[in-house]
N, C-alpha and C positions, 0 to 999 in steps of 0.2 A: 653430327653426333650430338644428342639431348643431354643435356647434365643431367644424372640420374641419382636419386638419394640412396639408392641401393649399391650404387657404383660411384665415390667419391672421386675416383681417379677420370671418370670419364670426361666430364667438361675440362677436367686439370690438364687434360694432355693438350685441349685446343687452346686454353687460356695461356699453356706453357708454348707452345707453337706461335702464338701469335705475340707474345712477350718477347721472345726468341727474335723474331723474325722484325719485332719496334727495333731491338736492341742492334742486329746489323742494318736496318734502316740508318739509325741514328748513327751510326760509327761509319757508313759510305756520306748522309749527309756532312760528317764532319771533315773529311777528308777532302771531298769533292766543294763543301762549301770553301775552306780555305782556297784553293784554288782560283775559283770564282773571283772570290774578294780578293787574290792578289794581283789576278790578270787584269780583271774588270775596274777596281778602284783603285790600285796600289797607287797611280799618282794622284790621289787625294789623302790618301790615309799611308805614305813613303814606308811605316811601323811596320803594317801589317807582315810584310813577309819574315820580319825577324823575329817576331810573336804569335806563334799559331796558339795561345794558349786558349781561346775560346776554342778554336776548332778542336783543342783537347780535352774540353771540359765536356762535347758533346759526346769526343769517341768514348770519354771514360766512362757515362751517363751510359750509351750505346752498351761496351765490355759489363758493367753492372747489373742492367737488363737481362743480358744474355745468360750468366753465370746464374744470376736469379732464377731465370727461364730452368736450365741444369738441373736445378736443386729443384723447383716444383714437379718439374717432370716426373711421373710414375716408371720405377726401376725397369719395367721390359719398354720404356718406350723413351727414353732419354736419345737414341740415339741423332734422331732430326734435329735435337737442342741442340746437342755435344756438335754436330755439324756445322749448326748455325753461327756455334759459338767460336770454333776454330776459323771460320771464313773472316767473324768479326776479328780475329785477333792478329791473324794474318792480313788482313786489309790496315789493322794500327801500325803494325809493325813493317808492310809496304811505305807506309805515310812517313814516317817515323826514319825509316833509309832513304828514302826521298830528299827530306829537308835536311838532315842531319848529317847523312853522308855522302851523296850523290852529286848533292847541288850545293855543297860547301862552297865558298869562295875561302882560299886558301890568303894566310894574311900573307902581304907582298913589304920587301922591306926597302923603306925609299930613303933619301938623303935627310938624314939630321935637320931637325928643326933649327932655321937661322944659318946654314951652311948656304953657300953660295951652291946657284944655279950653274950646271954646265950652260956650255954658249951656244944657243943652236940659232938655224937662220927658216923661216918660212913666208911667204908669199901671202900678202894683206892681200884685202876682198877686192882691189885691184889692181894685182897683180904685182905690184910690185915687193921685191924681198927685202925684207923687215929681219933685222939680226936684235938680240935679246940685250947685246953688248951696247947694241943703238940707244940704250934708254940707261943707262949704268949713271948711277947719282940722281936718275927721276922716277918718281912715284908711277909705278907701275902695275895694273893688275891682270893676271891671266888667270885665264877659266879654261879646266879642260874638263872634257865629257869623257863621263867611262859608260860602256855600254855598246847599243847597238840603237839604231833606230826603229 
Protein backbone atom coordinates (compact mmCIF):
# COMPACT_ATOMS: atom_id res chain seq x y z
CA UNK A 1 0.00 0.00 0.00
CA UNK A 2 1.71 3.62 -1.32
CA UNK A 3 1.29 6.47 1.11
CA UNK A 4 -1.04 8.54 -0.70
CA UNK A 5 -1.58 12.51 -0.30
CA UNK A 6 -5.09 12.15 -1.10
CA UNK A 7 -5.48 9.37 1.56
CA UNK A 8 -3.64 10.52 4.72
CA UNK A 9 -4.76 7.32 6.46
CA UNK A 10 -3.11 5.07 3.98
CA UNK A 11 0.61 4.66 4.78
CA UNK A 12 -0.75 5.50 8.68
CA UNK A 13 -2.40 2.05 8.79
CA UNK A 14 1.16 0.22 7.71
CA UNK A 15 3.24 2.66 9.70
CA UNK A 16 0.54 1.75 12.65
CA UNK A 17 0.92 -2.01 12.04
CA UNK A 18 4.40 -2.03 12.07
CA UNK A 19 4.66 0.25 15.24
CA UNK A 20 2.23 -2.22 16.75
CA UNK A 21 3.86 -5.26 15.88
CA UNK A 22 7.97 -3.30 17.16
CA UNK A 23 5.79 -2.84 20.29
CA UNK A 24 5.10 -6.86 20.92
CA UNK A 25 8.45 -7.52 19.41
CA UNK A 26 9.85 -5.61 22.24
CA UNK A 27 7.65 -6.73 25.13
CA UNK A 28 8.27 -10.79 23.93
CA UNK A 29 12.06 -9.50 23.70
CA UNK A 30 11.66 -8.41 27.29
CA UNK A 31 10.19 -11.25 28.65
CA UNK A 32 12.19 -13.80 26.97
CA UNK A 33 15.36 -11.75 27.31
CA UNK A 34 15.03 -11.91 31.24
CA UNK A 35 15.02 -15.48 31.08
CA UNK A 36 17.98 -15.86 28.96
CA UNK A 37 20.02 -13.64 31.46
CA UNK A 38 18.79 -15.56 34.31
CA UNK A 39 19.41 -19.24 33.14
CA UNK A 40 22.42 -18.37 31.00
CA UNK A 41 24.28 -15.80 33.55
CA UNK A 42 22.48 -15.75 36.81
CA UNK A 43 25.80 -17.28 38.31
CA UNK A 44 27.75 -14.30 37.28
CA UNK A 45 25.23 -11.68 37.87
CA UNK A 46 23.42 -13.91 41.46
CA UNK A 47 20.86 -10.06 41.26
CA UNK A 48 19.56 -10.76 38.11
CA UNK A 49 16.52 -12.95 38.95
CA UNK A 50 15.45 -10.66 41.93
CA UNK A 51 15.57 -7.46 39.40
CA UNK A 52 13.78 -7.95 36.24
CA UNK A 53 13.65 -4.18 36.16
CA UNK A 54 15.40 -3.81 32.66
CA UNK A 55 13.56 -6.56 31.23
CA UNK A 56 10.48 -4.13 32.44
CA UNK A 57 11.69 -1.12 31.04
CA UNK A 58 11.75 -2.96 27.62
CA UNK A 59 8.16 -4.42 28.07
CA UNK A 60 7.04 -0.96 29.15
CA UNK A 61 8.88 0.74 25.96
CA UNK A 62 7.21 -2.43 23.98
CA UNK A 63 3.09 -1.62 25.93
CA UNK A 64 4.02 2.23 24.82
CA UNK A 65 4.49 1.35 21.21
CA UNK A 66 1.60 -0.53 21.04
CA UNK A 67 -0.96 1.95 22.64
CA UNK A 68 0.78 4.50 20.34
CA UNK A 69 0.37 2.01 17.48
CA UNK A 70 -3.97 2.25 18.70
CA UNK A 71 -4.11 5.75 18.68
CA UNK A 72 -2.43 6.24 15.14
CA UNK A 73 -4.51 3.75 13.63
CA UNK A 74 -7.28 5.08 11.38
CA UNK A 75 -10.88 4.39 13.15
CA UNK A 76 -12.18 1.32 10.65
CA UNK A 77 -8.90 -0.15 10.94
CA UNK A 78 -7.66 -0.19 14.58
CA UNK A 79 -8.48 -3.58 14.90
CA UNK A 80 -4.99 -5.50 14.10
CA UNK A 81 -3.35 -2.79 16.61
CA UNK A 82 -6.01 -3.33 19.39
CA UNK A 83 -4.91 -7.17 18.77
CA UNK A 84 -1.52 -6.61 18.75
CA UNK A 85 -1.79 -4.67 21.78
CA UNK A 86 -3.78 -7.17 24.00
CA UNK A 87 -1.20 -10.08 23.10
CA UNK A 88 1.48 -7.46 24.30
CA UNK A 89 -0.35 -6.98 27.34
CA UNK A 90 -1.24 -10.29 28.07
CA UNK A 91 2.44 -11.56 27.43
CA UNK A 92 3.37 -8.61 30.44
CA UNK A 93 1.05 -9.66 32.50
CA UNK A 94 2.12 -13.77 31.85
CA UNK A 95 5.63 -12.42 32.88
CA UNK A 96 4.52 -10.51 35.68
CA UNK A 97 2.52 -14.01 37.24
CA UNK A 98 5.52 -15.70 36.39
CA UNK A 99 8.00 -14.10 38.73
CA UNK A 100 5.75 -12.58 41.20
CA UNK A 101 3.48 -15.23 41.74
CA UNK A 102 4.32 -18.63 40.55
CA UNK A 103 8.01 -18.84 41.25
CA UNK A 104 7.74 -16.96 44.63
CA UNK A 105 10.02 -18.58 47.16
CA UNK A 106 7.93 -18.31 50.25
CA UNK A 107 10.10 -16.81 53.28
CA UNK A 108 10.84 -19.94 55.57
CA UNK A 109 11.21 -19.24 59.33
CA UNK A 110 14.40 -20.79 60.93
CA UNK A 111 16.03 -20.68 64.47
CA UNK A 112 16.75 -17.16 66.10
CA UNK A 113 19.97 -15.55 65.33
CA UNK A 114 22.76 -16.80 68.18
CA UNK A 115 20.19 -19.73 69.47
CA UNK A 116 21.85 -22.98 69.59
CA UNK A 117 21.96 -25.47 66.79
CA UNK A 118 19.89 -28.83 67.36
CA UNK A 119 22.52 -31.71 67.38
CA UNK A 120 22.50 -33.81 64.32
CA UNK A 121 25.11 -36.39 63.26
CA UNK A 122 26.27 -37.13 59.37
CA UNK A 123 29.01 -38.89 57.59
CA UNK A 124 32.41 -36.90 56.50
CA UNK A 125 33.78 -37.52 52.87
CA UNK A 126 35.10 -40.66 54.44
CA UNK A 127 32.81 -41.98 55.81
CA UNK A 128 33.08 -41.76 59.01
CA UNK A 129 30.16 -40.01 61.32
CA UNK A 130 30.88 -36.73 62.55
CA UNK A 131 28.13 -35.35 65.27
CA UNK A 132 27.72 -31.30 65.60
CA UNK A 133 28.07 -31.79 69.43
CA UNK A 134 31.75 -33.35 68.44
CA UNK A 135 33.04 -29.74 68.00
CA UNK A 136 30.95 -27.83 71.12
CA UNK A 137 33.46 -24.95 72.36
CA UNK A 138 35.42 -24.99 68.84
CA UNK A 139 35.36 -22.79 66.05
CA UNK A 140 33.36 -24.19 63.58
CA UNK A 141 31.89 -23.50 60.06
CA UNK A 142 29.14 -25.10 58.11
CA UNK A 143 27.88 -24.54 54.60
CA UNK A 144 24.88 -25.78 53.35
CA UNK A 145 23.43 -25.51 49.78
CA UNK A 146 19.81 -24.71 48.98
CA UNK A 147 19.01 -25.57 45.54
CA UNK A 148 19.28 -28.37 43.11
CA UNK A 149 22.26 -29.07 40.90
Amino acid sequence: MQSNPTNPTAGGRRGSLALAGLGLVLGIAGVVGYFVLVIHFGAWLPGARNHALPSWLLIAVGLALSVLAVVRASRGRRLVSILLLVLNVAAAGAFANLIYVKFVVPEARGPAVGSPAADFALADQTGKVVRLGDFTGKPLLLVFYRGHW
